[in-house]
N, C-alpha and C positions, 0 to 999 in steps of 0.2 A: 319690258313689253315684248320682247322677241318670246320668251318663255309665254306669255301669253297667247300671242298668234301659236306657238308652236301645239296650244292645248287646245284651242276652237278651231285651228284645222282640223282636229276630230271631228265631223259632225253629230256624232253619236255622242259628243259630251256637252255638257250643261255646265259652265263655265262662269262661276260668280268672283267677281273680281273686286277685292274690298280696299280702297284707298282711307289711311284715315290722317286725320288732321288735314285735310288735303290744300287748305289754305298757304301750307309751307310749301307747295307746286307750284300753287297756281295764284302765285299773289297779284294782287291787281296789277295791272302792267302802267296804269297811268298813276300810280306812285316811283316806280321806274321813272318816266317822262319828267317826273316833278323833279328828281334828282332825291329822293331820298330811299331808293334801293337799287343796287348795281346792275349793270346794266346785265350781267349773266342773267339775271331775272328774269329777264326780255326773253333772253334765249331759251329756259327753262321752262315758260310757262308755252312760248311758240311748240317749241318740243312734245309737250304732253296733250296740247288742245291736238297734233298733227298726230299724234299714236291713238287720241281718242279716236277720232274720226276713221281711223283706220280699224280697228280693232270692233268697232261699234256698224259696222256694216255687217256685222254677224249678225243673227238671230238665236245665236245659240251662247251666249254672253250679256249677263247683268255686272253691270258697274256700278258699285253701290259707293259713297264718300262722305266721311263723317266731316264735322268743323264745330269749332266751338268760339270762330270766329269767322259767321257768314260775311261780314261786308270786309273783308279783304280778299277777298276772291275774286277773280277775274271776273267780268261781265261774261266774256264770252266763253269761257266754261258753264257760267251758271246756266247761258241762253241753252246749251247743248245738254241740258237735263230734260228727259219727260215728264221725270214727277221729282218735284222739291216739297219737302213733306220736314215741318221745324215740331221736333220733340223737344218738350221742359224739362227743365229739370225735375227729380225724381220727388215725387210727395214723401212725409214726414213718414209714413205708413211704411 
């Protein structure tokens, strides 16, 4: 994340920033709570929603994050999306 602030301090740059899988960040945190993922988990995903927030007061910075398993995702990552947009899988064609 430092690498990234360190490229949208440019203002003159256009700074698309591609997370993928990103359910391995930002696991839901109230499976954490349930006791079936460790509590760094907690920490891990607090960590990423606080560098989002940080990094996304840019205007000059797209966050873009793949999943291939949306309902283990945090809530509040999800809430901090503009547009959530679910692509199928690919046709036979």
């Amino acid at each position: 994340f430092q690498k990234i602030q360190d490229l949208i301090d440019d203002k003159d740059a256009l700074v698309f920033v591609l997370i993928d899988e990103v359910e391995s960040l930002t696991a839901a945190r109230n499976a954490c709570r349930a006791g079936t993922e460790p509590s760094d988990a907690i920490r891990v995903v607090n960590a990423v929603l606080t560098q989002i927030d940080q990094i996304k007061r840019h205007s000059n910075v797209v966050i873009l994050t793949t999943s291939n398993i949306t309902e283990k995702i945090d809530v509040a990552f999800v809430d901090r999306a503009d547009i959530k947009q679910y692509i199928g899988p690919p046709s036979a064609a």
